[in-house]
C-alpha positions in Angstrom: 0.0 0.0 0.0 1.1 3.4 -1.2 1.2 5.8 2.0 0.4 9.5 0.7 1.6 12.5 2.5 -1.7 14.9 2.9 -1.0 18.9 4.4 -3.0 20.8 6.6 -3.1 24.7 7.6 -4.9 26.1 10.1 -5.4 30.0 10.3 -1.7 30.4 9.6 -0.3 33.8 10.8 3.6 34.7 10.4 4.2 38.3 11.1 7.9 40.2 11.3 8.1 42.2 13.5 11.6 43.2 12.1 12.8 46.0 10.1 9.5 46.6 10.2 6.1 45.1 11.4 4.9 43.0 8.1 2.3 40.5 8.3 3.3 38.2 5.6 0.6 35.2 6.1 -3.1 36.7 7.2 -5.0 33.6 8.4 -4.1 30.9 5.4 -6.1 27.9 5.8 -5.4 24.9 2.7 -6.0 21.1 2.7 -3.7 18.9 0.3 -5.0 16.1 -0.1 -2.1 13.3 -0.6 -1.3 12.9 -4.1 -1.9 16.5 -4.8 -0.2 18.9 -7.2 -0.7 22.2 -5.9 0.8 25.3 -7.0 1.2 29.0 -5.7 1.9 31.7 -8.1 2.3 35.8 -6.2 4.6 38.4 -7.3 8.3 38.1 -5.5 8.3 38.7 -1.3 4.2 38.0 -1.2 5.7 35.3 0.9 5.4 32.0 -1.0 9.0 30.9 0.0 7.7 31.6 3.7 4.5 29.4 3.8 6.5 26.5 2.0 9.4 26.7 4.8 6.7 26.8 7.5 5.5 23.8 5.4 9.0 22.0 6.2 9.0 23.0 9.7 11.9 25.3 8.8 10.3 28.3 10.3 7.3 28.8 12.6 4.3 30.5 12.2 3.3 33.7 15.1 0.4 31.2 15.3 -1.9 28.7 13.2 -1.5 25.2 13.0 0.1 22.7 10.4 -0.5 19.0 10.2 1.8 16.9 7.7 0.2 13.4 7.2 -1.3 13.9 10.5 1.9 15.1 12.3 1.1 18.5 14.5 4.6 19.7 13.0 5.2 22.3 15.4 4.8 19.9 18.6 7.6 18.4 17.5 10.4 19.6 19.0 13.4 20.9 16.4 15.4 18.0 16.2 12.1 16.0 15.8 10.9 18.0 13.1 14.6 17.5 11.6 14.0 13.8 11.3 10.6 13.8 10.1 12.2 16.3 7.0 14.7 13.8 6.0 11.9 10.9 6.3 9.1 12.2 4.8 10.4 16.0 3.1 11.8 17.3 -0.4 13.2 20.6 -0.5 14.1 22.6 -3.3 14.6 26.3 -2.3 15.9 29.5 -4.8 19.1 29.3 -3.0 20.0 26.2 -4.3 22.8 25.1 -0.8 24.9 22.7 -3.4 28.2 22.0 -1.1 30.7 23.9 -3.7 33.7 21.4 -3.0 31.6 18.3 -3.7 30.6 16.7 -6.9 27.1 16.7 -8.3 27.0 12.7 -7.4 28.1 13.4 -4.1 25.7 16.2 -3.2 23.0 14.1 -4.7 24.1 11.1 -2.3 23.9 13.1 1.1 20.6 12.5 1.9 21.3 9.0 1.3 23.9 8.6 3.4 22.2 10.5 6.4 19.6 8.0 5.8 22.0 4.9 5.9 20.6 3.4 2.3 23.7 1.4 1.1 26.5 2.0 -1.0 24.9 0.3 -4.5 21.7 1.8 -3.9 22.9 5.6 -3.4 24.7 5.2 -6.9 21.7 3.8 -8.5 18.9 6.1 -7.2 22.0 8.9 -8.1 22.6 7.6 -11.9 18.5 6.7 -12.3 17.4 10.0 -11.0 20.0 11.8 -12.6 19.5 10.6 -16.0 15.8 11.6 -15.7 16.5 15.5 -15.3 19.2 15.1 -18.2 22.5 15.6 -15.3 23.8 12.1 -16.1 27.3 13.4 -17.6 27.5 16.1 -14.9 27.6 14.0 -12.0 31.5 13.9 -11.6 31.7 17.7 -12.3 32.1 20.6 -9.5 28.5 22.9 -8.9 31.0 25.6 -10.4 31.8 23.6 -13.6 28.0 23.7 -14.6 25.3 26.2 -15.3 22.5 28.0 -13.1 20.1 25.9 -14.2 22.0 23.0 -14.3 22.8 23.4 -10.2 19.0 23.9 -10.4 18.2 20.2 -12.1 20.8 19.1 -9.5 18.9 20.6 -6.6 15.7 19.5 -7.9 17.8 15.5 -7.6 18.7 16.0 -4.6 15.2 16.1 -3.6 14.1 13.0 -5.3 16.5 10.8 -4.5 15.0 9.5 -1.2 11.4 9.1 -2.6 10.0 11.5 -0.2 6.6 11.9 0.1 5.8 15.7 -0.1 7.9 17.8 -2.0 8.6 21.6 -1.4 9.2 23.2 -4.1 10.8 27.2 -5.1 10.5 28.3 -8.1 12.9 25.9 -9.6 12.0 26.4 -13.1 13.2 30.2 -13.1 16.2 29.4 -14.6 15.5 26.7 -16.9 14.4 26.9 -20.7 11.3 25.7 -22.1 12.8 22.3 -23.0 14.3 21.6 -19.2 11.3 23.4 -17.9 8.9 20.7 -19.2 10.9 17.9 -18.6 11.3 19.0 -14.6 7.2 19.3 -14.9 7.2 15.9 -16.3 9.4 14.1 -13.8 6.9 15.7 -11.2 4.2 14.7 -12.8 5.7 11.0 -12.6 6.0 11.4 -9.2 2.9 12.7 -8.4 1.1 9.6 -10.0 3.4 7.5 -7.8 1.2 9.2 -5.0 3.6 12.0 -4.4 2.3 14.9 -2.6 3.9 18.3 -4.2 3.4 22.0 -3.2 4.9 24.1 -5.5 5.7 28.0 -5.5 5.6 28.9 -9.3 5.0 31.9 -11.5 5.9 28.9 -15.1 2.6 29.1 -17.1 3.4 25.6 -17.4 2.8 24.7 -14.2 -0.5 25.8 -14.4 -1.4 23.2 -17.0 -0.2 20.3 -14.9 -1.0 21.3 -11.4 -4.5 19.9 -10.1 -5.3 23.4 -8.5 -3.5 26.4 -8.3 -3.4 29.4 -5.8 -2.4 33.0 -5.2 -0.8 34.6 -2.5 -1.5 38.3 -2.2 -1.7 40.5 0.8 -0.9 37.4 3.2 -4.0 35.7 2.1 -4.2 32.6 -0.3 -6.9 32.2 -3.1 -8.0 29.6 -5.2 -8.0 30.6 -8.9 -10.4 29.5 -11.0 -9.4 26.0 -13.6 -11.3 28.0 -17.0 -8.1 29.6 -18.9 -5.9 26.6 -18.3 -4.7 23.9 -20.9 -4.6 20.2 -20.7 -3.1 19.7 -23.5 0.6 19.9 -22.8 -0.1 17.0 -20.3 
């Protein structure tokens, strides 16, 4: 049996109270149900990158509640929630965090190895996952010996390597071109019919056309947009 990852926000508040008072979430409320494509398009610092790291447990809301397959994330303690991220978690963020003095192989293997999978298997999720973003002869090559968007199919690996069951993801088509950025939308799309659960922060048209609902985040409050306007067809 195929467990699915389902998401749950409660009235989510997150306010900064630093340089100056900001509310950036105003009450958010959202189900995901597991094996959900979701995505949430709003114009840079609406605060998309801050609801999907509250989503990780990365940050913590002023106040609302978030429940990840069930898990009240921010009962957790810290290290708990750390765990349950390498368990259960996908992260792809704009800053992409590749460790500059290892290769592409070997960044893709660290969450592997933190998860204690064995030698042969971190080589052949590596080379299998690879090979389906198109990084397959990069993987002995430096981040700095490849492109931006390149370190951004890497990123995007890293991520999928330990078949998590949500995935976080940041914009990570922004540097890619049309060819790249519908094969990453088709690898997701793969994964979400594997039962995947995926909330993604994107401003692609093309996301649009594959996502099963999409959302925008203005003035800290989240809002369905309506399905007439998008295409199927690119499916």
């Amino acid at each position: 049996m195929v467990i699915t990852m389902s998401v749950v926000i409660k009235d989510l508040v997150k306010i900064y109270e630093k340089p100056q008072r900001t509310v950036v979430l105003d009450k958010v409320s959202l189900r995901v149900e597991g094996g959900e494509w979701i995505v949430i398009e709003g114009i840079s610092g609406c605060g998309k990158s801050t609801l999907l790291k509250v989503l990780a447990g990365i940050e913590e809301p002023t106040c609302g509640e978030v429940f990840v397959c069930g898990v009240d994330l921010f009962s957790l303690s810290e290290g708990e929630r750390e765990k349950f991220r390498l368990k259960n978690v996908g992260i792809v963020f704009q800053l992409r965090n590749l460790i500059p003095w290892m290769t592409i192989a070997e960044n893709l293997e660290l969450p592997l190895i933190s998860l204690g999978a064995p030698r042969e298997d971190r080589r052949r999720r590596v080379v299998e996952v690879a090979g389906e973003l198109g990084l397959k002869d990069k993987l002995d090559r430096l981040p700095s010996q490849v492109s931006v968007g390149e370190m951004q199919l890497a990123s995007l690996a890293r991520a999928l390597v330990c078949n998590a069951k949500l995935l976080l993801l940041d914009e990570i088509t922004a540097n890619l071109d049309s060819s790249n950025s519908r094969r990453v939308h088709k690898v997701i799309k793969d994964r979400v019919g594997r039962g995947i659960t995926v909330v993604m922060a994107s401003n692609d048209p093309l996301s649009r056309v594959f996502a099963d609902r999409v959302f925008k985040l203005e003035s800290g409050r989240l809002i369905e947009l309506p399905r007439r306007g998008f295409s199927s067809r690119s499916k």
